[in-house]
Structure formats: structure tokens, C-alpha cells
Backbone as CSV, one residue per row, in Angstrom:
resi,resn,N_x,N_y,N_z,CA_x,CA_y,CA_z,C_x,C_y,C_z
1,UNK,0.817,-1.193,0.000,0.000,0.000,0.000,0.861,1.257,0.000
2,UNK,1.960,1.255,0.859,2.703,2.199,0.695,3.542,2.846,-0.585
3,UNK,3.927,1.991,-0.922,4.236,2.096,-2.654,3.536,2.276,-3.149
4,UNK,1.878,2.137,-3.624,1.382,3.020,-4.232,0.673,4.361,-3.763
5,UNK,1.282,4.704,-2.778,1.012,6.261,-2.125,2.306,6.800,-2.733
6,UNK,3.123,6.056,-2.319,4.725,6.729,-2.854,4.252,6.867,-4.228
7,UNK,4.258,6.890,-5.144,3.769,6.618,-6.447,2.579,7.420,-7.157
8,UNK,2.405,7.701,-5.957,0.929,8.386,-6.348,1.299,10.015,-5.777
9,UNK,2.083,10.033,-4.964,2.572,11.222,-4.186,3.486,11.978,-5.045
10,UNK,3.921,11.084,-6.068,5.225,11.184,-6.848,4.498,11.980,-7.951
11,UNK,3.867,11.015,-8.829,3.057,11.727,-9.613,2.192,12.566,-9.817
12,UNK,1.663,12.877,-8.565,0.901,14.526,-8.219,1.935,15.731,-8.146
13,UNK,3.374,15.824,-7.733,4.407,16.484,-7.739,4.770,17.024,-9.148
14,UNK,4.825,16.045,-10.774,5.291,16.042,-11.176,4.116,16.944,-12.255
15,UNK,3.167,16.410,-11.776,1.767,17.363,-12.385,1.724,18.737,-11.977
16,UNK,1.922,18.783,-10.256,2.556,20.201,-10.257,3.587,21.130,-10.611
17,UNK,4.621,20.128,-10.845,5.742,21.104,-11.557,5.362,21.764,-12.944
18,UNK,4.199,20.741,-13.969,3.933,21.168,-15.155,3.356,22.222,-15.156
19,UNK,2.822,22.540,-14.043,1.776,24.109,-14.104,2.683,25.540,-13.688
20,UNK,3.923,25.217,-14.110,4.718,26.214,-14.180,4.460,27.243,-15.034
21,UNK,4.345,28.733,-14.773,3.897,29.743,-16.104,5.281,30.154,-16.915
22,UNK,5.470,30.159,-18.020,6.600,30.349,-19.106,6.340,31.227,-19.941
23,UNK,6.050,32.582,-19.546,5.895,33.687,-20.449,6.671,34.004,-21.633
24,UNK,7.758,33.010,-21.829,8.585,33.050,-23.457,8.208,31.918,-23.984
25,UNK,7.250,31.270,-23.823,6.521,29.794,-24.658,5.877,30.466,-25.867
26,UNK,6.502,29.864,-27.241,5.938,30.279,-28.568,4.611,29.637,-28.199
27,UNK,3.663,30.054,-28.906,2.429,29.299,-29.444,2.514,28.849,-30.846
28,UNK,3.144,29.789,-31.834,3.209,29.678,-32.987,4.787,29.602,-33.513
29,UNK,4.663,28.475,-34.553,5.956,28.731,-35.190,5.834,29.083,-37.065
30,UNK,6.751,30.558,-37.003,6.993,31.232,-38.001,7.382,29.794,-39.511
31,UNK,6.256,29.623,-40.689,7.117,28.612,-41.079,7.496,28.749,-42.200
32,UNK,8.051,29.688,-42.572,8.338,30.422,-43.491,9.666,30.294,-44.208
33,UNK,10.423,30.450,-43.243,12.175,30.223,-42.960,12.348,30.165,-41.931
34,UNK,12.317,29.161,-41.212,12.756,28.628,-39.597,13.234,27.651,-39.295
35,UNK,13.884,26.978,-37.746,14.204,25.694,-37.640,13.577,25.714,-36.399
36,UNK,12.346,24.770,-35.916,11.957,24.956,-34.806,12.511,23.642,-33.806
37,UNK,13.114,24.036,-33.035,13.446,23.283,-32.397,12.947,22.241,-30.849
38,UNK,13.058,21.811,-30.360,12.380,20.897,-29.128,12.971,19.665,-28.831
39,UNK,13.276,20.457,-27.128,14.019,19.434,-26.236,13.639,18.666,-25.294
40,UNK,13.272,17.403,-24.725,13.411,16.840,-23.532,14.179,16.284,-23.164
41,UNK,13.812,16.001,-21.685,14.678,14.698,-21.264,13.680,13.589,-20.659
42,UNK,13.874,12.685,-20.568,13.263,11.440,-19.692,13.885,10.776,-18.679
43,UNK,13.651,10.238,-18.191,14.156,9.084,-17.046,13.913,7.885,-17.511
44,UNK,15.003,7.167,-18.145,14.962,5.711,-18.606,15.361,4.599,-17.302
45,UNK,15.954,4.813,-16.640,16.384,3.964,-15.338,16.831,4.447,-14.427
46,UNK,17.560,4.219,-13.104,18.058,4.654,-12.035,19.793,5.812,-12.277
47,UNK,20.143,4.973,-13.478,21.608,5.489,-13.416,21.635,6.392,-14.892
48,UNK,20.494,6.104,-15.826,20.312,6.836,-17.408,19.135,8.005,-17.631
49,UNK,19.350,8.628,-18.313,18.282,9.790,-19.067,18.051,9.518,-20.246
50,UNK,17.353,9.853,-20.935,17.563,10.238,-22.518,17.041,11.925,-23.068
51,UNK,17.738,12.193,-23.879,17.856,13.550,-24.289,17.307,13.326,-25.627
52,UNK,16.204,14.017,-25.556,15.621,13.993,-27.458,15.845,15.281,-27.536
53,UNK,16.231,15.267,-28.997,16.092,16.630,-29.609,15.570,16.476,-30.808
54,UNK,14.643,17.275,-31.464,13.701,17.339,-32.832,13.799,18.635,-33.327
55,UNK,14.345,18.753,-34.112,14.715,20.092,-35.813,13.588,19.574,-36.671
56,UNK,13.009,20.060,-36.878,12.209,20.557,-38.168,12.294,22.078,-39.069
57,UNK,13.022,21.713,-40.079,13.197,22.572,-40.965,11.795,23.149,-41.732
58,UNK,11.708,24.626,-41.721,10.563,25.021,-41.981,10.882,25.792,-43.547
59,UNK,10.229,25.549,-44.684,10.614,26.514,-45.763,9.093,26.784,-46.674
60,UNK,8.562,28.204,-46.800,7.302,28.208,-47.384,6.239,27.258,-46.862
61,UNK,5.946,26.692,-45.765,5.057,26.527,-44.959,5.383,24.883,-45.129
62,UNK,6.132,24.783,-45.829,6.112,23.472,-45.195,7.566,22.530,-44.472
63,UNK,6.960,21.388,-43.947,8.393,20.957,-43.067,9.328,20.221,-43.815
64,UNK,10.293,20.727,-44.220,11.259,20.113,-45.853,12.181,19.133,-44.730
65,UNK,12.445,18.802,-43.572,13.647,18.152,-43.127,13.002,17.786,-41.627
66,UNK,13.520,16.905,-41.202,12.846,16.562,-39.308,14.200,15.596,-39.162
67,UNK,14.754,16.153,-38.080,16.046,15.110,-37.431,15.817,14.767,-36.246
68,UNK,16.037,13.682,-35.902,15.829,13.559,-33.848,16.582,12.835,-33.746
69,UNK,17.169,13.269,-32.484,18.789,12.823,-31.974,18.332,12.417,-30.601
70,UNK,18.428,10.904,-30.367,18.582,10.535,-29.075,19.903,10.546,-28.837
71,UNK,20.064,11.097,-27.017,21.382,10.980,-26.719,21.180,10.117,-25.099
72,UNK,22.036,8.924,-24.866,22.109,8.332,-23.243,22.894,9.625,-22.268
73,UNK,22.313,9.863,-21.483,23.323,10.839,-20.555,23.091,10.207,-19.031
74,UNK,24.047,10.467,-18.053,24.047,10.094,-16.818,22.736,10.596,-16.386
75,UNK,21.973,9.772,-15.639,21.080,10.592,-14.492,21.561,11.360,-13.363
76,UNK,20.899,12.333,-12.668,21.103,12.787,-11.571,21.069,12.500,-10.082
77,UNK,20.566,11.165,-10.324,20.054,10.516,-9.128,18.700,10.849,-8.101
78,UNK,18.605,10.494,-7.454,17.278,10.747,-6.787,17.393,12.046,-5.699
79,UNK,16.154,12.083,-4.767,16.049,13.418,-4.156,14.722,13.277,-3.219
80,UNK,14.768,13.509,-1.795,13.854,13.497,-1.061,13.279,14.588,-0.965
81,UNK,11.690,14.616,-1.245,10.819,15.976,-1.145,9.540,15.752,0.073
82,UNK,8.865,16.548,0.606,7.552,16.370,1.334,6.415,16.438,0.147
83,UNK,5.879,15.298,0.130,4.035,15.877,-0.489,3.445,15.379,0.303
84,UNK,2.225,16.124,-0.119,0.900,16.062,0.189,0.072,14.813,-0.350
85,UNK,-0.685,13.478,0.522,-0.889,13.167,-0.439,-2.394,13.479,-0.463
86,UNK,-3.503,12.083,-0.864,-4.707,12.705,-1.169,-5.246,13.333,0.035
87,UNK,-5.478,12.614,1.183,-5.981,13.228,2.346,-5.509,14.080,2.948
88,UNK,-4.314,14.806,2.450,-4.012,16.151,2.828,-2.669,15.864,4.009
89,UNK,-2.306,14.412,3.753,-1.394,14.615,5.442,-0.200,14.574,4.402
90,UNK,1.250,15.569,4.858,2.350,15.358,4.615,3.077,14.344,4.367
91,UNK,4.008,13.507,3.623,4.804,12.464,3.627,5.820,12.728,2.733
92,UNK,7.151,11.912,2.704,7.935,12.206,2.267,8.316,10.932,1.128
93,UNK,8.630,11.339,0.068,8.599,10.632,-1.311,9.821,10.880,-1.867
94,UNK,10.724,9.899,-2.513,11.333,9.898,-3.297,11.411,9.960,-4.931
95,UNK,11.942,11.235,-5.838,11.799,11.472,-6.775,12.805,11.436,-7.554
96,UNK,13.155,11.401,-8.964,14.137,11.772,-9.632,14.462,13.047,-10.093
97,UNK,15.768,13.168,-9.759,16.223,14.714,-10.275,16.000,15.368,-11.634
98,UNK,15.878,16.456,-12.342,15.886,16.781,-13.301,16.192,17.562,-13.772
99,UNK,16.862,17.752,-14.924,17.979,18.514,-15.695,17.490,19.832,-15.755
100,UNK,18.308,20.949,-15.497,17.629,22.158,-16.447,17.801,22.278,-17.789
101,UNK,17.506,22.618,-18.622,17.810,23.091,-19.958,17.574,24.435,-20.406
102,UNK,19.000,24.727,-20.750,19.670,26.115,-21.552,20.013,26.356,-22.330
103,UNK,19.196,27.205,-23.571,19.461,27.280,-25.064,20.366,28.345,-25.435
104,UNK,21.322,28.572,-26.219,21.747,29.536,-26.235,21.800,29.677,-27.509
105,UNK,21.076,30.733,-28.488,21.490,30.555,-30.071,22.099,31.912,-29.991
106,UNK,22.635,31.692,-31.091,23.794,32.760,-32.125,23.399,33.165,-33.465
């Protein structure tokens, strides 16, 4: 039973992190002459990540090129947080760390 509170505690956390506000989030991409780009990461196991990256080449509205580059990278390892779970009482859950990501174009 406890494991699926852990689990469940985990995944309410991770729903809250998504409701982060990002006032530089395109809605639209220009597709005219562009390369729009898009990054994640995942958690494949205890000790791995994976890093996608997706280019789509944009020319006169349409998408002339799409590349995606998986890459294996170390994980960060884990991390003890407090949640909340459904009934409102505090507990403490173990989560996986997660990368920031920083674009820098030229």
C-alpha cells in the first residue's frame, strides 16, 4: 500500500511542476524560414536519461527536413521531497532529479 502512495505522491508532484507559467513559450511557429526546435529529457532507469532533440526545418510553410537525436546521458540521481498526499497529510517521497535546460542561439 505504501508504494502506491509513494507513487501516487510522486506523480501529483510532477503534475505540479507542469503548471509552471513560461511567459517566453511560442504558441506559434513562423514557417516560413525557420528551424523549430524541441528538447526533452526522460528518465529511462536509475543510473540513465535520454535527451531527445527534434529540428524541423521550416521553408514556405512546409516541413522540408525533421532530425531527432537521441542521446544516453548520466542521471542525476534521486532526491527526497515532502508531499501532500490525497488526504491532505504530509509524507515524504522519493523522486528523480531533473535537468535544467539552456538554449543559447547565435
Amino acid at each position: 500500500m505504501s508504494s502506491k502512495l509513494t507513487a501516487l505522491c510522486a506523480l501529483l508532484l510532477v503534475f505540479a511542476s507542469c503548471a509552471e507559467k513560461n511567459d517566453d513559450k511560442v504558441k506559434t511557429v513562423d514557417q516560413n524560414g525557420s528551424v523549430e526546435m524541441k528538447v526533452g529529457i526522460s528518465h529511462l532507469n536509475d543510473s540513465l536519461d535520454i535527451m531527445k532533440t527534434e529540428n524541423i526545418f521550416w521553408i514556405k510553410g512546409m516541413a522540408v527536413k525533421k532530425v531527432i537525436r537521441l542521446d544516453t546521458i548520466p542521471s542525476l540521481g534521486s532526491t527526497k521531497e515532502v508531499a501532500e498526499n490525497t488526504k491532505g497529510d504530509d509524507t515524504t517521497v522519493t523522486i528523480k532529479k531533473n535537468y535544467q535546460i539552456f538554449i543559447t542561439v547565435k
